[in-house]
C-alpha positions as CSV (number, residue, x, y, z in Angstrom):
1,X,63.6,-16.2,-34.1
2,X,59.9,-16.8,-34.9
3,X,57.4,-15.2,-33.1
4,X,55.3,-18.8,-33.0
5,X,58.5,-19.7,-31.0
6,X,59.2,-17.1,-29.0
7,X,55.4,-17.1,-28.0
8,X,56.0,-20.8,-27.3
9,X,59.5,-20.4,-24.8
10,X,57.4,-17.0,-22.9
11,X,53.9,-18.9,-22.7
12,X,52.0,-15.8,-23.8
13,X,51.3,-14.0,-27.0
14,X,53.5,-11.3,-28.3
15,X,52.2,-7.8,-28.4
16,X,51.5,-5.8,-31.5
17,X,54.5,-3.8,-30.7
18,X,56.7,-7.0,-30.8
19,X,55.0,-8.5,-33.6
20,X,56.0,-5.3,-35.5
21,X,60.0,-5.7,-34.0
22,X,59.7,-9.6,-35.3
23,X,58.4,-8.6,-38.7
24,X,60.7,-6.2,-39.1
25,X,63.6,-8.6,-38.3
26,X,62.7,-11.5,-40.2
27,X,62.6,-9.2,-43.7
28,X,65.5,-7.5,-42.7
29,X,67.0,-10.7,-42.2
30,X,65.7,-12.0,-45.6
31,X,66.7,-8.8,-47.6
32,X,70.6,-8.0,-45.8
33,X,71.3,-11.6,-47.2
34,X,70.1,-11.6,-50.9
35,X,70.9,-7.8,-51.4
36,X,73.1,-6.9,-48.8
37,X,73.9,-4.2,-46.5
38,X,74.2,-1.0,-48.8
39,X,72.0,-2.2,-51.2
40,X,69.2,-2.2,-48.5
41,X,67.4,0.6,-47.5
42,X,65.2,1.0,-44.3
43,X,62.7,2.6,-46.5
44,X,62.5,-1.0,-48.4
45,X,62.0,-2.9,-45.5
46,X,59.4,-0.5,-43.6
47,X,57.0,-0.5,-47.0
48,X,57.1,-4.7,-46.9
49,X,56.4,-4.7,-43.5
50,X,53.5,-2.4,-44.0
51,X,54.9,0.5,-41.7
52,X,56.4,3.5,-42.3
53,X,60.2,4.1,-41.7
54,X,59.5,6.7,-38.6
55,X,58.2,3.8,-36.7
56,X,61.2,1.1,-38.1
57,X,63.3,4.0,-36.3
58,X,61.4,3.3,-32.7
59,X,62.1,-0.2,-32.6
60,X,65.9,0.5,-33.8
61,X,68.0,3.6,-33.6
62,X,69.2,3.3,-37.7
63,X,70.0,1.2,-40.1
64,X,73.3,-0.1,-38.8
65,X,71.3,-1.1,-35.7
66,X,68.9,-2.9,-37.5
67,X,71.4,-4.7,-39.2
68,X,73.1,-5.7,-36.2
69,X,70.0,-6.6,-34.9
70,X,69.0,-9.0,-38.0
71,X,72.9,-10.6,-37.6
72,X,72.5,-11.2,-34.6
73,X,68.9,-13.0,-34.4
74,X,70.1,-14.9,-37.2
75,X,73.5,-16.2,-35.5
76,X,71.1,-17.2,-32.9
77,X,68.7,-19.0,-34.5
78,X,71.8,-20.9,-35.8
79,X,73.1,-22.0,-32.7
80,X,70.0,-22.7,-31.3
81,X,69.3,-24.9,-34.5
82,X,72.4,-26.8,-34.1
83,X,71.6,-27.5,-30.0
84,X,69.2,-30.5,-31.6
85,X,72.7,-32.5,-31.7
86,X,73.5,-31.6,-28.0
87,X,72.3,-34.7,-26.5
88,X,75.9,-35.5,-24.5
89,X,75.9,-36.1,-20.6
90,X,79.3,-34.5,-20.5
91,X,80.5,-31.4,-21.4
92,X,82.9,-32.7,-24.4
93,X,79.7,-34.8,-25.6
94,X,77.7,-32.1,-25.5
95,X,79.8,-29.5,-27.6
96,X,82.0,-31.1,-29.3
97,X,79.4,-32.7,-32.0
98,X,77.4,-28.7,-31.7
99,X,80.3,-27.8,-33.8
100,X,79.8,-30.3,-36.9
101,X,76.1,-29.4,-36.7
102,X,76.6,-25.5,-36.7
103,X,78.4,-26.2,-40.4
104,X,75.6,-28.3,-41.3
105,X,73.2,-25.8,-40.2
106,X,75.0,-22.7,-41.7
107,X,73.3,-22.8,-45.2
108,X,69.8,-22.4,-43.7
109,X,71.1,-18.9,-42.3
110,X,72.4,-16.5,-45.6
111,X,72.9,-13.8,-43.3
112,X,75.0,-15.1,-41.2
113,X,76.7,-17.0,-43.5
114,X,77.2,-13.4,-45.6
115,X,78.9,-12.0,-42.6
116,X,81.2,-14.9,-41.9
117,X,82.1,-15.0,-45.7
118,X,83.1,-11.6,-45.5
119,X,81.4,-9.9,-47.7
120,X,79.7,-7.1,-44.9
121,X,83.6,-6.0,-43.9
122,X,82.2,-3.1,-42.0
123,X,80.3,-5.6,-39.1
124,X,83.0,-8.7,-39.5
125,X,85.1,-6.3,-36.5
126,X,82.3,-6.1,-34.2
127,X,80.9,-10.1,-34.5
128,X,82.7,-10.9,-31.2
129,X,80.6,-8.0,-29.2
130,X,77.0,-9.8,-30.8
131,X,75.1,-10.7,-27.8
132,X,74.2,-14.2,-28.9
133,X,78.0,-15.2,-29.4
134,X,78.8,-13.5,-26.1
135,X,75.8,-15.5,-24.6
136,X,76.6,-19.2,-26.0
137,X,80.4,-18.1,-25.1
138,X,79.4,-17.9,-21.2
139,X,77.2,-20.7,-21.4
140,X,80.4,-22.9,-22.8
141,X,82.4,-21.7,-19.9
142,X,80.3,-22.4,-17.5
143,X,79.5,-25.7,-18.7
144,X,83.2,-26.3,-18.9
145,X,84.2,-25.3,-15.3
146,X,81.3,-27.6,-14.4
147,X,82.9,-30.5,-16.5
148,X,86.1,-29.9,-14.8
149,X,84.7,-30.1,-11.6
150,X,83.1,-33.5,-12.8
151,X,86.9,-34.4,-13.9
152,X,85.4,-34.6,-17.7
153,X,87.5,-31.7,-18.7
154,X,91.4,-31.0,-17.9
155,X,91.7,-28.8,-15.1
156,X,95.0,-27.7,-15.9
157,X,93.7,-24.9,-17.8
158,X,91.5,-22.1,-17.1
159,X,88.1,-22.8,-18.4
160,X,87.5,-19.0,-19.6
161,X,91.2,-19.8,-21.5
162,X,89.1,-22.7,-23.2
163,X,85.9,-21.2,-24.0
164,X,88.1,-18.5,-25.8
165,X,89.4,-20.9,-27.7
166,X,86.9,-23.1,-28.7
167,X,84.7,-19.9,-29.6
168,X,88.1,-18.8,-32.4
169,X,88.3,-22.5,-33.4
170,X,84.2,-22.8,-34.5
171,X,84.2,-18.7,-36.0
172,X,87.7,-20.0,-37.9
173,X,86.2,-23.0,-39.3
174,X,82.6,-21.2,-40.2
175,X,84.5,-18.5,-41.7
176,X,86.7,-21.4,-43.6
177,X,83.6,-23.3,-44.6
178,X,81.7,-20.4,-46.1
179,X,84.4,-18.5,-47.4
180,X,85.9,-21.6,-49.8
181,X,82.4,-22.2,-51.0
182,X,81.5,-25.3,-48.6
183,X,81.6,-28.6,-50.2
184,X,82.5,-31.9,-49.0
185,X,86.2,-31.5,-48.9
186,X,85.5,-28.3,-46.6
187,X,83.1,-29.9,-44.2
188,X,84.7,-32.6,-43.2
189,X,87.8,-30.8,-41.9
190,X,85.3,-30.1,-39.2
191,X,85.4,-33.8,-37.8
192,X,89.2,-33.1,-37.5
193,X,88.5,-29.8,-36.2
194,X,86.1,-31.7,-33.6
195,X,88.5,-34.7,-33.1
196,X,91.6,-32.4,-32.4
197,X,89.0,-30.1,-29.7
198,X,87.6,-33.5,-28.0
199,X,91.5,-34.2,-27.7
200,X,92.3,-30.9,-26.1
201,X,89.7,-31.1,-23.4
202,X,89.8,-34.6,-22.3
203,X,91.4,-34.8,-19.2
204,X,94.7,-36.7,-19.1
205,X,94.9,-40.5,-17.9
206,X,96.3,-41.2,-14.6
């Protein structure tokens, strides 16, 4: 995330120290997608950031931390990009066309797209335990047990159950997406993908 916006969502300027963090994050960000995780050294990205690798090591214990880090502000920015499309006054509305956009959005995020394609094995194990899929995971629960109490969403089945599933269905079809090269045939398997979810969750008819 920017610091322009995250000076924007706190409503006050970002110290140096988190200016430094941010810089260090968006090259890291940059250089783990175009040269990849062993081909990038802290070193690399201390010198363009104009600091020295001592102080990369405050802001982040090594460099498997720092990547973590940069995967994880990138997944982020992703989702937060595709919430543009969230303009539903229902649950379903609201998340079921957040999937189609997170495909759309996906090529404007390498690194993320680099993990999902599988070609950093050694992180693909620990994507479920990123903070910002854990935190969009929650959020999709809670707005489901809300839709169900709304009767938008079947109540027949746990919402925690749901938002389980509906979190493997969108990594399945990102990971499908990047990992067959995109394309058009690719991308619109997600409007069945969407179609087949929308199905799931609406509640039956009397």
């Amino acid at each position: 995330m920017s610091a322009s916006l995250d000076q924007a969502e706190t409503g006050s300027p970002l110290s140096k120290g988190d200016r430094t963090r941010q810089r260090l994050l968006d090259i890291a960000i940059r250089r783990f997608a175009t040269e990849g995780y062993r081909r990038t050294s802290v070193s690399d990205i201390a010198r363009e950031a104009g600091v020295t690798p001592a102080t990369t090591y405050a802001y982040f214990a090594g460099k498997g931390a720092l990547f973590e880090a940069a995967v994880d502000t990138d997944a982020a920015d992703l989702m937060t990009q595709a919430r543009a499309s969230m303009t539903g006054d229902t649950a379903r509305a609201r998340w079921i066309p957040w999937i189609g956009a997170l495909v759309n959005a996906l090529d404007d995020h390498p690194l993320a797209a680099r993990v999902l394609g599988g070609k950093e094995p050694e992180v693909i194990a620990r994507l479920l335990n990123l903070q910002s899929l854990r935190s969009i995971r929650n959020e999709v629960e809670d707005d489901l047990r809300l839709g169900q109490t709304r009767s938008e969403i079947r109540d027949d089945v746990d919402a925690a159950l749901l938002a389980d599933g509906l979190e493997t269905f969108v990594l399945a079809l990102l990971m499908g997406y990047v990992q067959t090269g995109g394309g058009q045939g690719v991308a619109s398997r997600a409007d069945g993908v969407t179609a087949l979810l929308d199905a799931a969750l609406r509640p039956p008819r009397p």
